[in-house]
N, C-alpha and C positions, 0 to 999 in steps of 0.2 A: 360490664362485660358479661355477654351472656354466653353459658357453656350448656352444649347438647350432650348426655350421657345417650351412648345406643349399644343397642345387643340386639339379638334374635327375639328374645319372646318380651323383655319390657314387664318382666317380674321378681327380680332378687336383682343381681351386682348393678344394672342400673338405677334400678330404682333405688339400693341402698347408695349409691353414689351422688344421685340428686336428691336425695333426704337428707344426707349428711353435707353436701358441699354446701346446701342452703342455712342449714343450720351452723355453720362455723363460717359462710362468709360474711367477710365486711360489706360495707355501703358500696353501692356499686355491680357487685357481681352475685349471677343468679344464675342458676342451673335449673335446665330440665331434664326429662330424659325418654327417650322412645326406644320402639324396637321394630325392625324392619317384618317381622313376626310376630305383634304383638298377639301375647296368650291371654289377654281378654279378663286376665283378673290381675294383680297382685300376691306374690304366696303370702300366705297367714306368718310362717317362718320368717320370712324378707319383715313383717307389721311388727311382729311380736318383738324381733330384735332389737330395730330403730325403739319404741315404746321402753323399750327393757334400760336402753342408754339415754332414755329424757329426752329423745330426737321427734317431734314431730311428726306423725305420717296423715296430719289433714291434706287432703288433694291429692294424695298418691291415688293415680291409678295407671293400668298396662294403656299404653296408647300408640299410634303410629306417627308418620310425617304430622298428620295434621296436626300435632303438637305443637309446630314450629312453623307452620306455614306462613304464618302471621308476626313472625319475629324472628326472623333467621339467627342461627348463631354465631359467636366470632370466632366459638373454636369447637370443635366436636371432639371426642371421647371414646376410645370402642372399647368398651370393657371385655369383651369375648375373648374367650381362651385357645390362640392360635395352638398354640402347643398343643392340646387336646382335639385338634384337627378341626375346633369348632369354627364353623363359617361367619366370618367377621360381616356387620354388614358395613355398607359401603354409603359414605353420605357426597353427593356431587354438588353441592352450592359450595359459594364462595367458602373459606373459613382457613383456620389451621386446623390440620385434624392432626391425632396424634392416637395411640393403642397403647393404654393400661390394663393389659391382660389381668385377668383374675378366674382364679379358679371358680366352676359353682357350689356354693356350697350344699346347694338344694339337690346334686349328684350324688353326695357322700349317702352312704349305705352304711350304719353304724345306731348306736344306741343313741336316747338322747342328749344325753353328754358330749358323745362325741360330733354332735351334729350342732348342738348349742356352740362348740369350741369355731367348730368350721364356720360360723355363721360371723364369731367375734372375733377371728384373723380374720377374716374378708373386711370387717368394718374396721378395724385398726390399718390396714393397708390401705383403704379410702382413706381414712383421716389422716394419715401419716401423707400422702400422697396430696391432697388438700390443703393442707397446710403448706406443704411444700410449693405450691403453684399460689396459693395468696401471697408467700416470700418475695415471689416475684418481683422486680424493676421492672414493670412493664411499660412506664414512661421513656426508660433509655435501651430499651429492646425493638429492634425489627423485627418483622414477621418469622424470616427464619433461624432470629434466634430465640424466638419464642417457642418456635417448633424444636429448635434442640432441647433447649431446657423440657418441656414437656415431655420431650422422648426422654430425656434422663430421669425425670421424675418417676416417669410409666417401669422404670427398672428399681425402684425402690418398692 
């Protein structure tokens, strides 16, 4: 099962999203992630995080559609922060899509404590959320009740 993480710029919550979902999932299922905006690097903060928790960040990098062009997804992701008026983007190939809003943490304006903290509930709410979606029965699930479950996950 292949999963699309997407946001705006394709440098923190997604990419912490497809660095972490890779690293915790099973046989089977692989995540990328793009941004409809990508901002052309990776933040250092987003690197140093994933590194800091033993996560892998070989082949991270900010990227756009062309990510996926060549392997479309079965389920797409928007990690962007509706509530913060942020502009979701929008993926139109086939898939389930589904929105696991998360704050940025790379927004907070704070010391580095309190900006390391932001960085590790953002990545505790991926993993908790991750885990929660490998749980899954996705053998005795339909499509839309894969989409429920994943919209009830995106509330955890």
């Amino acid at each position: 099962m292949k999963v699309l993480f997407i946001c705006t710029a394709n440098s923190c919550r997604s990419i912490l999203s497809e660095a972490l979902f890779n690293h915790l999932a099973p046989p089977g299922f692989h995540a990328i992630s793009a941004g409809s905006f990508p901002k052309g690097q990776v933040l250092p903060r987003s690197l140093s995080t994933l590194q800091a928790a033993g996560i892998s960040t070989d082949g991270l990098y900010s990227k756009g559609n062309e990510a996926f062009a060549d392997s479309p997804p079965d389920i797409v992701i928007s990690v962007c922060d509706k509530a913060a008026q942020e502009a979701c983007p929008v993926y139109f190939g086939p898939a389930i899509k589904a929105h696991w809003g998360l704050e940025d943490p790379s927004d907070l304006h704070g010391d580095e404590a309190q900006i390391d903290a932001a960085f590790q509930a953002t990545l505790q709410i991926i993993e908790t959320r991750c885990r929660a979606l490998f749980d899954l029965p996705f053998n005795r699930l339909d499509a839309a009740q894969i989409k429920a479950e994943l919209d009830r996950i995106g509330l955890l």
